[in-house]
C-alpha atoms as one frame of an Amber mdcrd trajectory, in Angstrom:
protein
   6.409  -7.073 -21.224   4.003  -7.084 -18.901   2.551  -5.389 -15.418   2.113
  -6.846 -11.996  -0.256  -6.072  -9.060   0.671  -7.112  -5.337  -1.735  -4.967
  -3.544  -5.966  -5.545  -4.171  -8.697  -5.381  -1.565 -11.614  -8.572  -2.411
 -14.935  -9.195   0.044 -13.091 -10.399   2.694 -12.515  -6.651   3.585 -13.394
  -3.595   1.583 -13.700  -4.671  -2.133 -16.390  -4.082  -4.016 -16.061  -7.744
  -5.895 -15.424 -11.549  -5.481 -11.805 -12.629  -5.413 -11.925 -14.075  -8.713
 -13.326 -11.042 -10.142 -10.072  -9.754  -9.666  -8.250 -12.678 -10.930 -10.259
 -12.575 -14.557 -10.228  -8.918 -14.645  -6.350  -9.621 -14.269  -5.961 -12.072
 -16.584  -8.135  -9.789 -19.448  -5.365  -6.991 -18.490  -2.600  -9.477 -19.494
  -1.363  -8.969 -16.139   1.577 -11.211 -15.464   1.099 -11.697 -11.733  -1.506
 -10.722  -9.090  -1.433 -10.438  -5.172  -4.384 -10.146  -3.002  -3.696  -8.336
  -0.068  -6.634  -8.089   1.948  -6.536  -5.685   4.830  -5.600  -7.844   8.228
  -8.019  -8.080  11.239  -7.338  -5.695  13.960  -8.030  -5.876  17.285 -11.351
  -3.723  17.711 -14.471  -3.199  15.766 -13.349  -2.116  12.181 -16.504  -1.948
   8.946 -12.876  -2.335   6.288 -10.899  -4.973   8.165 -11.040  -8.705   7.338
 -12.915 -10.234  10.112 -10.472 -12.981  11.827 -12.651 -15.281  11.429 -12.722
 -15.275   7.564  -9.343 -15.413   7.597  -9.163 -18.956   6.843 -11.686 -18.602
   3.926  -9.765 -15.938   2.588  -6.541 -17.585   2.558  -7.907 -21.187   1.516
  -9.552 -18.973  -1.833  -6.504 -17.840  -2.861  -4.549 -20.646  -2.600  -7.652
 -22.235  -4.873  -7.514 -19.550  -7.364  -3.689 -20.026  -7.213  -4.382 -23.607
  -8.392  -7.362 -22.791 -11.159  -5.411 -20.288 -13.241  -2.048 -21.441 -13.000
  -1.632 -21.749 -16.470  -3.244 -18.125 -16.774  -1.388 -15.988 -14.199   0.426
 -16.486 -10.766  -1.583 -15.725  -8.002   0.201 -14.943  -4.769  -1.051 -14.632
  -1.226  -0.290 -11.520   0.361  -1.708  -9.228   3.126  -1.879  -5.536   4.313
  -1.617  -5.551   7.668  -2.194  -2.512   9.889   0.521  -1.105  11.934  -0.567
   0.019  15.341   2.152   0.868  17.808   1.709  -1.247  20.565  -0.813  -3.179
  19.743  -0.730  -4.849  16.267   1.410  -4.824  13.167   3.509  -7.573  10.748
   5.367  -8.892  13.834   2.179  -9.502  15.656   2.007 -13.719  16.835  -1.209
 -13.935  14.516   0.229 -12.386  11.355   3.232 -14.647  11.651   1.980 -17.954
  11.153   0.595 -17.249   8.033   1.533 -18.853   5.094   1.523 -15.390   3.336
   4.249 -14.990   0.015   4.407 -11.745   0.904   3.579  -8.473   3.492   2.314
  -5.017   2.767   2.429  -2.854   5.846   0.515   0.061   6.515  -0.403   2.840
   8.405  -4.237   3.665   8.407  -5.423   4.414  12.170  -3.867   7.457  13.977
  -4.491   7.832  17.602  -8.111   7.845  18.927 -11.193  10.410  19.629 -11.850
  11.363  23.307 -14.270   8.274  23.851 -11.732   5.748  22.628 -13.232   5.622
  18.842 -10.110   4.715  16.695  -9.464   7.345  13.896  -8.317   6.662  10.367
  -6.478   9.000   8.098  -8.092   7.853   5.055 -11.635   7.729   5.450 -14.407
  10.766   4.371 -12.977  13.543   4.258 -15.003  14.478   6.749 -14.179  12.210
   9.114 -10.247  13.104   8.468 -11.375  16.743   9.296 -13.058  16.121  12.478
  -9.882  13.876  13.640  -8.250  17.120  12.807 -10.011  19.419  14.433 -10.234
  17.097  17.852  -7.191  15.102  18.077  -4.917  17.334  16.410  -6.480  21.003
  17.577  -6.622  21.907  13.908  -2.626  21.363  13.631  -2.187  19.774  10.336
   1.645  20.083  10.612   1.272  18.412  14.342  -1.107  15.179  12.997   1.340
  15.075   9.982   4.541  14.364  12.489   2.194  12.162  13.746   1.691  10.061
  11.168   5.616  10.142  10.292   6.240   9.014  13.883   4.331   5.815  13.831
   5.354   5.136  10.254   8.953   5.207  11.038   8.053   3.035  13.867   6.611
   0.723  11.768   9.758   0.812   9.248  12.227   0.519  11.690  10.173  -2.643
  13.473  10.403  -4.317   9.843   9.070  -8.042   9.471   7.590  -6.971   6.199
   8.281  -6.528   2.185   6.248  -3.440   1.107   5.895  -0.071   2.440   2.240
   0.848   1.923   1.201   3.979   0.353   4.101   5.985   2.213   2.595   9.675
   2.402  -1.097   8.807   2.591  -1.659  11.696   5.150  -1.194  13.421   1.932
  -4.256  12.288   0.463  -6.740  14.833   2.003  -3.987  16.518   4.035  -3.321
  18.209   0.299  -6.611  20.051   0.737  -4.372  22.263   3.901  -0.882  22.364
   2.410   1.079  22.040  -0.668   3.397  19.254  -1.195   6.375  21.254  -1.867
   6.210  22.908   1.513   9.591  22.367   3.415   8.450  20.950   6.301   6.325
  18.571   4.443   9.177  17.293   2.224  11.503  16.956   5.108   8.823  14.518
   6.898   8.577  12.679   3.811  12.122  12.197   3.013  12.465  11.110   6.611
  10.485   8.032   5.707  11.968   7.187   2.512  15.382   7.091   4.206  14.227
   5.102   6.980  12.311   2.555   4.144  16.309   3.040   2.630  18.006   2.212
   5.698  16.205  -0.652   5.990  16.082  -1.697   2.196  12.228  -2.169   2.198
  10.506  -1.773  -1.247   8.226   1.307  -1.407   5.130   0.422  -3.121   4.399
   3.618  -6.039   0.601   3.318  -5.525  -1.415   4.520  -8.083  -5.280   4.593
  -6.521  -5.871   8.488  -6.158  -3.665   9.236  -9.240  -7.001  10.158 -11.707
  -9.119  11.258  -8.898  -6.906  13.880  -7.363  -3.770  13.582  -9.400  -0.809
  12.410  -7.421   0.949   8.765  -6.656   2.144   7.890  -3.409   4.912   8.498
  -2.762   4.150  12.164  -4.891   5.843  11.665  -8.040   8.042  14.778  -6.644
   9.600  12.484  -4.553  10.548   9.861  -7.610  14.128  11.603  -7.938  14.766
  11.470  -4.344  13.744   7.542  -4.636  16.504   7.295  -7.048  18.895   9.448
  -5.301  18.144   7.090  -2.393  18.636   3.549  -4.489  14.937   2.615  -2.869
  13.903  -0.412  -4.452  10.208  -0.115  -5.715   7.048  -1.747  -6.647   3.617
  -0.098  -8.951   0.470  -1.266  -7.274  -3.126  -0.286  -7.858  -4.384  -0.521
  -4.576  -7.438  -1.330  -6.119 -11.180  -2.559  -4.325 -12.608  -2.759  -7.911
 -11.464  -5.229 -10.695 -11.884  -2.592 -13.653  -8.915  -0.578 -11.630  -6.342
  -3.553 -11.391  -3.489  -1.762 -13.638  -4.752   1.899 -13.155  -2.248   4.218
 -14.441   0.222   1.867 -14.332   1.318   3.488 -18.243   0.964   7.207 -16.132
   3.182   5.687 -13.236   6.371   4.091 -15.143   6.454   7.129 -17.699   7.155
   9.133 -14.693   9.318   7.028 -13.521  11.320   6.759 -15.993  11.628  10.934
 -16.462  13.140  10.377 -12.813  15.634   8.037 -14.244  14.287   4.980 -12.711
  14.642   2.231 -14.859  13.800  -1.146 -12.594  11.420  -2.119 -10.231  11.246
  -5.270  -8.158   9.032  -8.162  -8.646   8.301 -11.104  -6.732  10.057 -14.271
  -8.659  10.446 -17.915  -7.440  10.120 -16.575  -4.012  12.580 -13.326  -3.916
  12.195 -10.112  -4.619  13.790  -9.468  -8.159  14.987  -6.919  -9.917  13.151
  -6.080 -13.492  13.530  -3.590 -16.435  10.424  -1.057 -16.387   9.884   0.406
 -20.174   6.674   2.617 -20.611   4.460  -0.458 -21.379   5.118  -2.841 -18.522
   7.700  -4.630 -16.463  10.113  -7.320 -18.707  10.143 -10.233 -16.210
């Protein structure tokens, strides 16, 4: 029994480590597979984005690092690409041609200041409070229907594999409202239908689950994910190589209170379904 990771961030965008930093810290977790998933150029100035122009570097790596520890672990090449409606997302010509195993999609940029700045929901919290206060008027019910919009945009436009971190306007939107609210649930179970409808796999992330407590999706939501039959995934998330299977054992033992007993890993090429126990993923 053993755990998987599909979604890390290396150099090429904002992790704080080499790419093969991540692959030994992997293979000293016993992971069984790992997926770099570096976040995709977009098309204005971003400090987190790959660059396109290391593009090539970062996929040539992987494919190396695939070929060095093949005896150690699978590597897979994989990529998180930004949805922005309109502009750029997994069915963009670029993203396409890639010779990627696998695509994480994501919302990250909402809408823009007054002098065309693009804001993200999941930088400083200051920064989220300013977008906030000036894009939103202080509404966070209004910028949280606007992050369901676009995500169910991006859902319903498809093209990918994983749904990125689902609810991540809950991340510092849980410092102005409580995830039980009604409102809030409905918006979320709006998505997870939609990620249903389309029978995506929702990624259970675990990044901000020491820090501040929760998954995404919340683990509230697990019994509506198995209500729903939404196939699933436990990622990290992670930009540092010590964080590769964090609160993976805090993750499936929730999970499994919800009555989930599978999640789906990425075997010969398809997406698979696996037995999750408390300890790891029986591939």
């Amino acid at each position: 029994m053993l755990w998987t990771n599909y979604h890390c961030h290396t150099q090429y965008c904002d992790g704080r480590a080499d790419a093969k930093d991540f692959v030994k810290a992997a293979v000293r977790a016993n992971l069984n597979k790992l997926g770099f998933s570096s976040h995709s150029p977009v098309p204005y100035h971003s400090d987190w984005n790959m660059k396109a122009s290391d593009m090539p570097l970062y996929i040539n790596e992987v494919l190396y690092l695939k070929e060095k520890y093949c005896h150690q672990i699978e590597i897979l090449l994989g990529m998180e690409v930004d949805f922005i409606p309109g502009i750029f997302g997994p069915q963009s010509k670029e993203i396409k041609v890639l010779p990627t195993d696998y695509l994480i999609a994501s919302v990250h940029y909402l809408d823009y200041f007054d002098d065309g700045t693009p804001w993200s929901v999941d930088g400083p919290v200051e920064w989220f409070d300013l977008g906030i206060r000036q894009i939103f008027n202080g509404d966070i019910r209004k910028f949280a229907k606007r992050f369901t919009a676009i995500s169910r945009e991006m859902i319903e436009h498809n093209g990918f594999d994983i749904v990125g971190h689902i609810d991540k306007m809950y991340q510092h939107g849980s410092r102005y409202h409580d995830v039980g609210e009604k409102w809030y649930r409905g918006l979320v179970g709006e998505l997870l239908e939609a990620a249903g409808q389309q029978d995506l796999i929702v990624e259970i992330n675990t990044k901000s689950y020491r820090k501040l407590g929760f998954f995404y999706p919340h683990q509230s939501f697990f019994k509506l994910l198995k209500d729903l039959n939404i196939r699933i995934t436990i990622n990290s998330d992670t930009h540092d190589p010590e964080k590769i299977d964090l609160a993976f054992n805090e993750a499936a033992d929730a999970l499994t209170q919800a009555g989930i007993s599978t999640v789906f890993e990425f075997i010969d090429g398809e997406w698979t379904d696996c037995k999750l126990t408390k300890k790891g993923v029986l591939v």
